[in-house]
C-alpha atoms as a printed R data frame, in Angstrom:
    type eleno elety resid chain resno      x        y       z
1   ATOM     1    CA   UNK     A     1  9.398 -103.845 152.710
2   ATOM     2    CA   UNK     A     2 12.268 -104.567 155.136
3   ATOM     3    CA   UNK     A     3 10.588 -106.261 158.351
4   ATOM     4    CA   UNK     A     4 14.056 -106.880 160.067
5   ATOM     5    CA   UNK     A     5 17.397 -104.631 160.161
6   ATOM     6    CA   UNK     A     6 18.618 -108.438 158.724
7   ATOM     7    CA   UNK     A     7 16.312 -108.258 155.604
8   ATOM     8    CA   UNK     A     8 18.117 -104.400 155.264
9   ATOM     9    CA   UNK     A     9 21.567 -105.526 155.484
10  ATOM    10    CA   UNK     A    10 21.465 -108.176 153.180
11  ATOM    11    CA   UNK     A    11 19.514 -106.481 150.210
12  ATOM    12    CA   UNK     A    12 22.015 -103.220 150.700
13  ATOM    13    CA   UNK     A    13 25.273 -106.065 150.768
14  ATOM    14    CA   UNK     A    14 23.730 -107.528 147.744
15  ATOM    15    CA   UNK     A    15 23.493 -103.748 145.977
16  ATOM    16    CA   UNK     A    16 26.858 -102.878 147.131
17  ATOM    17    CA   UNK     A    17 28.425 -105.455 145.368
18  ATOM    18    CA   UNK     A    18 26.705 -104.530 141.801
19  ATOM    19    CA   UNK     A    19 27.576 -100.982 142.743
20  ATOM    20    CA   UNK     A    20 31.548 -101.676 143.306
21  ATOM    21    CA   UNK     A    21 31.570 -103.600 140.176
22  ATOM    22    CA   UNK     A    22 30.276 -100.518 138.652
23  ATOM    23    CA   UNK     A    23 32.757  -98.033 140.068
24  ATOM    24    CA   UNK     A    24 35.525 -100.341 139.816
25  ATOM    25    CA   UNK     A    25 34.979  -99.903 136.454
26  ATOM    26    CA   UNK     A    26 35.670  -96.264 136.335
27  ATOM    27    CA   UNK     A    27 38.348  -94.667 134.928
28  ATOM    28    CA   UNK     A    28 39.941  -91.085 135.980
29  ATOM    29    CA   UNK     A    29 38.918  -90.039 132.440
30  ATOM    30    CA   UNK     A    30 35.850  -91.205 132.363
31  ATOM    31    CA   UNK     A    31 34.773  -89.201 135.622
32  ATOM    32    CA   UNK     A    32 34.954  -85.795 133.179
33  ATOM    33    CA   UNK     A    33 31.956  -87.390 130.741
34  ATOM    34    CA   UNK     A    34 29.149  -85.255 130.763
35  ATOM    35    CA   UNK     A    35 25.556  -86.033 130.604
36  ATOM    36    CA   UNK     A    36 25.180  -82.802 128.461
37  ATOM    37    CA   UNK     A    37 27.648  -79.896 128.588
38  ATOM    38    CA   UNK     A    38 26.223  -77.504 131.565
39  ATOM    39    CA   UNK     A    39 25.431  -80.908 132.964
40  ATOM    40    CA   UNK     A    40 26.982  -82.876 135.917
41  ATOM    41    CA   UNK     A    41 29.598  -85.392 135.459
42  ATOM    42    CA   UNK     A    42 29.665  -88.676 136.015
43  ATOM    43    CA   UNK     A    43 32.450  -88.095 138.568
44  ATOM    44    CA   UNK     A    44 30.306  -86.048 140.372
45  ATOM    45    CA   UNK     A    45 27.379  -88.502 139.896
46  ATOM    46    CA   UNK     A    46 29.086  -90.752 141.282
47  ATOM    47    CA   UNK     A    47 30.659  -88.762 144.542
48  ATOM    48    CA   UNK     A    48 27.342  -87.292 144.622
49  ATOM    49    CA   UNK     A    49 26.019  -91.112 145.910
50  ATOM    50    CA   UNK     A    50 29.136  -92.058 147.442
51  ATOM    51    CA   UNK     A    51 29.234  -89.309 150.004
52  ATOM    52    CA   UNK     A    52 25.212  -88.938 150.427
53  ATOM    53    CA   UNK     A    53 25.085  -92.608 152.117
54  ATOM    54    CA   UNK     A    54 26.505  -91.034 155.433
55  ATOM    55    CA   UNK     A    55 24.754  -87.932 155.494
56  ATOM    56    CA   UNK     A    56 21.821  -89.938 154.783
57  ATOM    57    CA   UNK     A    57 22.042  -92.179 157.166
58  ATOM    58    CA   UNK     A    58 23.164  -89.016 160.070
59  ATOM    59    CA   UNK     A    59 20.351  -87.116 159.365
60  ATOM    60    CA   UNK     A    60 17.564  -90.570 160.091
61  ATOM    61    CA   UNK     A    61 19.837  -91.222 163.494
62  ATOM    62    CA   UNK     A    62 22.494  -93.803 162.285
63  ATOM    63    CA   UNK     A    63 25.942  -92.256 164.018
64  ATOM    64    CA   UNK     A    64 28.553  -92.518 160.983
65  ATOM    65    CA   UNK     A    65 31.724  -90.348 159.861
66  ATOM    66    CA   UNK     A    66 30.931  -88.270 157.047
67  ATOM    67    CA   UNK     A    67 32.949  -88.775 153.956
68  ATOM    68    CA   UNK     A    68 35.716  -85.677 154.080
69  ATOM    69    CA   UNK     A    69 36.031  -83.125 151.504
70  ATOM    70    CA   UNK     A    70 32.411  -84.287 149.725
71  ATOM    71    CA   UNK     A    71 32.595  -81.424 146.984
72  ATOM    72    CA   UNK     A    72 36.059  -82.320 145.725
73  ATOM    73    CA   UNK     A    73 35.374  -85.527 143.318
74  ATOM    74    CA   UNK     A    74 38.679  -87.779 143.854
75  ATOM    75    CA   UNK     A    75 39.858  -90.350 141.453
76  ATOM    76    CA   UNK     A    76 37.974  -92.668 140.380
77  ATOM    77    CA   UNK     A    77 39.602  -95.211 142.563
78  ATOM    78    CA   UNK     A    78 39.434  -93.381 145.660
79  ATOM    79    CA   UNK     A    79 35.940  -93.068 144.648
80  ATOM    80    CA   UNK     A    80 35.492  -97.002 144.326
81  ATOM    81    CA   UNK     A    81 37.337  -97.144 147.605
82  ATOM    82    CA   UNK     A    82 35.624  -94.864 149.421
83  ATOM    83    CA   UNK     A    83 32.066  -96.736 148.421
84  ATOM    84    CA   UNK     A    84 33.866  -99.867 149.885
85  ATOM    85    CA   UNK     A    85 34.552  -98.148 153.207
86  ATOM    86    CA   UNK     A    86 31.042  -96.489 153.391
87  ATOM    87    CA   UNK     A    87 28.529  -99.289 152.246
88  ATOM    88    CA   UNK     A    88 30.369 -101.560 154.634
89  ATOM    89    CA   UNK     A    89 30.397  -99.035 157.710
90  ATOM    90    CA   UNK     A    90 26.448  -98.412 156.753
91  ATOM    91    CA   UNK     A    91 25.708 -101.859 157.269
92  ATOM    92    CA   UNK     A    92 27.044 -101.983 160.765
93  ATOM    93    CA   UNK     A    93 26.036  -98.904 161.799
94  ATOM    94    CA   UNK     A    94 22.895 -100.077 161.296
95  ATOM    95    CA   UNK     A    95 23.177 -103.396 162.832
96  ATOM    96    CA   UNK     A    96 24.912 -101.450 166.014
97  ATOM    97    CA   UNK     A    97 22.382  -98.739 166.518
98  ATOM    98    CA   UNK     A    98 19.056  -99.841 164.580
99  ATOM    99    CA   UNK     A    99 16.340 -103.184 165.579
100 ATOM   100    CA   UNK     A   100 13.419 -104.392 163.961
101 ATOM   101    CA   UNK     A   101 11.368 -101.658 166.144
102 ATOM   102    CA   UNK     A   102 13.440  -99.103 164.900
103 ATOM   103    CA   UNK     A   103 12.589  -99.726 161.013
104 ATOM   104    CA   UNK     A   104  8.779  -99.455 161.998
105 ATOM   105    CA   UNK     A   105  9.259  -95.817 163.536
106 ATOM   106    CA   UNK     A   106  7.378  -93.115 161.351
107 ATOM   107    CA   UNK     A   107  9.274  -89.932 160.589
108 ATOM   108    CA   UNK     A   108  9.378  -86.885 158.483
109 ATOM   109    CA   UNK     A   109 11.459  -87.590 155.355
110 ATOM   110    CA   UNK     A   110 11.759  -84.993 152.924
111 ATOM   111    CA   UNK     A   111  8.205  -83.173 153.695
112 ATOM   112    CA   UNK     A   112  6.795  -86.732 154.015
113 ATOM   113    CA   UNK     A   113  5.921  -89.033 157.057
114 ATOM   114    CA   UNK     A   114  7.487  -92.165 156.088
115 ATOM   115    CA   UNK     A   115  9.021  -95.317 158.235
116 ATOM   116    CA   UNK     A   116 12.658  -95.856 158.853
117 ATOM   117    CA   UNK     A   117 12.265  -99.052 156.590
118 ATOM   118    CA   UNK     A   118 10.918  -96.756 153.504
119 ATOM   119    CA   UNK     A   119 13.738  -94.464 153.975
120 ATOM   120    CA   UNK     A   120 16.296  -97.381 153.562
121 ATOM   121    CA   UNK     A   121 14.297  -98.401 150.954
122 ATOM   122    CA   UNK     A   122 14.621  -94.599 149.600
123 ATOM   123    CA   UNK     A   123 18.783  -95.025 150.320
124 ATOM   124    CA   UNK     A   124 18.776  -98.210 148.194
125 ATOM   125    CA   UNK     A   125 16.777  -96.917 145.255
126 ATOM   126    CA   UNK     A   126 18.986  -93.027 145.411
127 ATOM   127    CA   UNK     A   127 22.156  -95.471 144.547
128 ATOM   128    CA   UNK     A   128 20.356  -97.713 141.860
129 ATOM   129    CA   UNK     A   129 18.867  -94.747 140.260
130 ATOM   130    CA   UNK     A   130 22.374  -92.936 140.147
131 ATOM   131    CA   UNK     A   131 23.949  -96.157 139.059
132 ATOM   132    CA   UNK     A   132 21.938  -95.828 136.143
133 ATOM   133    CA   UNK     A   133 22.939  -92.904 135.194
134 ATOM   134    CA   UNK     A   134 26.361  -94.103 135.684
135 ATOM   135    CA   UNK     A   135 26.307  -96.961 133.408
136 ATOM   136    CA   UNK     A   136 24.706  -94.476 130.940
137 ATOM   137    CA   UNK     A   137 27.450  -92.296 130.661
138 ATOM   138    CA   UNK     A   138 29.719  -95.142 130.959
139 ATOM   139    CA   UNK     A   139 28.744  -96.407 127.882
140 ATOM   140    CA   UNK     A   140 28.798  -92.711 126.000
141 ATOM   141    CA   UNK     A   141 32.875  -92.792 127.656
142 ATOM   142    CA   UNK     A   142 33.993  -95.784 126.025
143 ATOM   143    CA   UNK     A   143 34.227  -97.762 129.319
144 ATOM   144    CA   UNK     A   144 32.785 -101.643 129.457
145 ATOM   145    CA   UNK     A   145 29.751 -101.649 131.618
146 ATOM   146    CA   UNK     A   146 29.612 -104.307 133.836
147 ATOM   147    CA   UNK     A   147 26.460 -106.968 134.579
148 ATOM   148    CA   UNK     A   148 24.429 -105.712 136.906
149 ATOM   149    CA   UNK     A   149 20.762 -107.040 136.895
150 ATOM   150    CA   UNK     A   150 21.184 -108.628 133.376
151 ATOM   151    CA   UNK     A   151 24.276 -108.933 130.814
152 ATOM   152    CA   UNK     A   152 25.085 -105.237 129.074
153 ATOM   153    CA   UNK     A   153 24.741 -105.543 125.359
154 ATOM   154    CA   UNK     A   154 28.328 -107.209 125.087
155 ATOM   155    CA   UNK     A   155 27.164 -109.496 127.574
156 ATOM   156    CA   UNK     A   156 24.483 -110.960 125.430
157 ATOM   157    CA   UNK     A   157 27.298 -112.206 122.784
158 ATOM   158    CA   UNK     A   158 29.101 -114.001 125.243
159 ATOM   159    CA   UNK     A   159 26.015 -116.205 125.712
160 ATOM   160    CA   UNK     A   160 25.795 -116.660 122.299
161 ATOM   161    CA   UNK     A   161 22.522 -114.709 122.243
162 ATOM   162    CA   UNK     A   162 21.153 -111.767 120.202
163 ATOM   163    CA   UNK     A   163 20.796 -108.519 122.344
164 ATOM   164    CA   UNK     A   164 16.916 -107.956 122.651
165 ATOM   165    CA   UNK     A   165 15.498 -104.685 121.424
């Protein structure tokens, strides 16, 4: 748990950058893969995340621009720029408006009482668990997924290992 608006910022800086290396990775095309065909696509996966970080963050008290035109999903490099932008702004938003007495505040979030720490917490795991999906459907578009937490399966070749199982 984050005990300091410090410990925050530098977990969420350290997740931004595997999340840019994802969507820098995108291609236009590869925003129109679907997860199955009624389902979303990773375009709007992706946007989805993107543009929830500032409405996030408004609706817990953290002053921020909202990103404009949120149901429209862009290309995918104004989608990788646009991430840039808004995890940087998030991070000092929070360091302007937010102090270690803020993150122990207890609020409702969602239908449950939770601290402003476990909400970021929340934020952070929203974006990993949409990165996921990402990658996922990255792979099923033909598009190299990056490193993130490990190699990817290509990864493991380069280090002259066998993929595990």
């Amino acid at each position: 748990m984050y005990q300091t608006v410090a410990d925050f910022i530098a977990e969420w800086n350290k997740e931004a950058v595997l999340t840019q290396k994802v969507l820098d990775g995108l291609t236009d095309e590869s925003l129109l893969q679907q997860v199955y065909p009624e389902g979303r696509t990773l375009g709007r996966i992706a946007w989805h995340f993107v543009t929830s970080i500032p409405d996030f963050l408004v609706e817990f008290g953290v002053p921020m621009a909202k990103v404009p035109n949120p149901d429209e999903v862009p290309s995918a490099k104004e989608i990788a720029e646009t991430f840039s932008t808004v995890s940087a702004h998030a991070a000092i938003a929070l360091r302007e408006h937010w102090t270690d007495d803020t993150l122990k505040q207890i609020r409702n979030a969602f239908g449950r009482m939770e601290s402003n720490a476990t909400i970021l917490m929340g934020l952070i795991k929203h974006i990993v668990h949409h990165r996921g999906q990402v990658t996922v459907l990255m792979r099923q578009a033909g598009v190299p997924v990056p490193a993130i937490y490990g190699p990817p399966k290509e990864g493991w070749a380069q280090l002259g290992r066998t993929p595990p199982l």
